[in-house]
C-alpha positions as CSV (number, residue, x, y, z in Angstrom):
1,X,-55.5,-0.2,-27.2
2,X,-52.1,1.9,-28.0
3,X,-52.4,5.7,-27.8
4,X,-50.0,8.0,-29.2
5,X,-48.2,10.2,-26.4
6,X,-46.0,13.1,-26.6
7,X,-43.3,13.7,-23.9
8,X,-43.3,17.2,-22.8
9,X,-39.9,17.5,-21.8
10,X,-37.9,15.9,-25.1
11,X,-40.8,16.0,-27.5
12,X,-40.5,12.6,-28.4
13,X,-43.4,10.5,-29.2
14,X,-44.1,6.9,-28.1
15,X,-47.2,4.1,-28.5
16,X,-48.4,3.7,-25.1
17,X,-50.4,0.7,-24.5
18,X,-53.5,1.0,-22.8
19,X,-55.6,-1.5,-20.6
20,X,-59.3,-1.8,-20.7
21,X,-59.4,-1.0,-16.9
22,X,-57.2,2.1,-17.8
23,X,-59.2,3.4,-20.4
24,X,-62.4,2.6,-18.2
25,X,-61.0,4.7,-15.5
26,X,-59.3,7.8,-17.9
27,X,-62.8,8.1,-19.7
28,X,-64.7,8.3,-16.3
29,X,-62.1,10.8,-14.9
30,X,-62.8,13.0,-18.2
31,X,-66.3,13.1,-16.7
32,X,-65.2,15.5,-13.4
33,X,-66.3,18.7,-13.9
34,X,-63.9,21.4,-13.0
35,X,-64.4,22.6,-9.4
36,X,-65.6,18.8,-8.2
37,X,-63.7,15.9,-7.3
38,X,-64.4,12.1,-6.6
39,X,-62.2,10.7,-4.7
40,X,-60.6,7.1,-5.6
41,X,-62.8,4.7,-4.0
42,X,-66.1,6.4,-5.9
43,X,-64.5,6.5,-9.2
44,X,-63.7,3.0,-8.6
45,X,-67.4,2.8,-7.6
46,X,-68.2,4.7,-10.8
47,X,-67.0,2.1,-13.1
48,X,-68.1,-0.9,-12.0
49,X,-65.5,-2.0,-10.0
50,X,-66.1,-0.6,-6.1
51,X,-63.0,-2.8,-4.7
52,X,-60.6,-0.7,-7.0
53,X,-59.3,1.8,-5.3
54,X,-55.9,1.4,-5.4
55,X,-55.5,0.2,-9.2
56,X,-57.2,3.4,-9.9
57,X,-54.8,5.5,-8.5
58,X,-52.3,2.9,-10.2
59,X,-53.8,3.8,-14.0
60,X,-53.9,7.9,-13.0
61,X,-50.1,7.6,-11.6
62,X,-49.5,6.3,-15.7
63,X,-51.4,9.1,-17.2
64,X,-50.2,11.7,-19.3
65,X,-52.7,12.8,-21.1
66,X,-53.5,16.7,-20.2
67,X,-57.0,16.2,-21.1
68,X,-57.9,13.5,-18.4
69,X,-58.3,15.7,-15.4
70,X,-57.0,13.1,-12.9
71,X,-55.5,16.1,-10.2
72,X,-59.5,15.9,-9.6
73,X,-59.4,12.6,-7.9
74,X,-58.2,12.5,-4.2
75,X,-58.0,10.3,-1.2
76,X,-61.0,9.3,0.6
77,X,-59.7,10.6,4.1
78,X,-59.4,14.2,2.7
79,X,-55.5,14.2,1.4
80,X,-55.4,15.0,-2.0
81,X,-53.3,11.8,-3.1
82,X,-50.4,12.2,-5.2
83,X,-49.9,13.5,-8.9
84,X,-47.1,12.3,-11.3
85,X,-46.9,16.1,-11.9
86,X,-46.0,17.0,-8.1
87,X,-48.6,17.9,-5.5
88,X,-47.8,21.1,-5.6
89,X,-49.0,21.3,-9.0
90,X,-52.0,19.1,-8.2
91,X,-52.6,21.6,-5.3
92,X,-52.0,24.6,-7.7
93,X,-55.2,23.2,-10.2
94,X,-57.6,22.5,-7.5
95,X,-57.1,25.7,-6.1
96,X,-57.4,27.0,-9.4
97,X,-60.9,25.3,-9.7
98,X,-61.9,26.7,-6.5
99,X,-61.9,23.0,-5.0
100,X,-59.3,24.2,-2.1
């Protein structure tokens, strides 16, 4: 599936091409309410696919679309995981949800 995606920084727009498993795992992740967070391994869990883990973290490192949440999925031993924003930014939205 190709999705339209607008680069913040130079404003330039480009087709992005989605996978099933990507769009299984952004639509799940769309799902977290603000103030909760799964962690990899149950979002995997959550689609179907509980051996996963790592290729979801893998399709949220390619996201870039504001309105999938994905700073609300973290690492199963209590790190938050990384962000392609920056962890300080993923640390500054779950604070601001109260998760931290």
């Amino acid at each position: 599936m190709q999705k339209k995606s607008k680069n913040k920084k130079s404003g330039n727009c480009k087709k992005i091409i989605l996978s099933e498993f990507e769009l299984l795992v952004f639509s799940a992740t769309k799902k977290i309410p603000p103030g909760q967070t799964l962690t990899y391994k149950q979002l995997a869990q959550k689609i179907g696919r509980p051996n996963s883990a790592r290729a979801v973290g893998n399709a949220l490192g390619k996201n870039y679309d504001s309105s999938v949440p994905c700073h609300r999925v973290v690492r199963s031993d209590g790190k938050v995981g990384g962000y392609n924003r920056g962890v300080v930014e993923k640390l500054r939205k779950l604070k601001q949800e109260g998760v931290l």
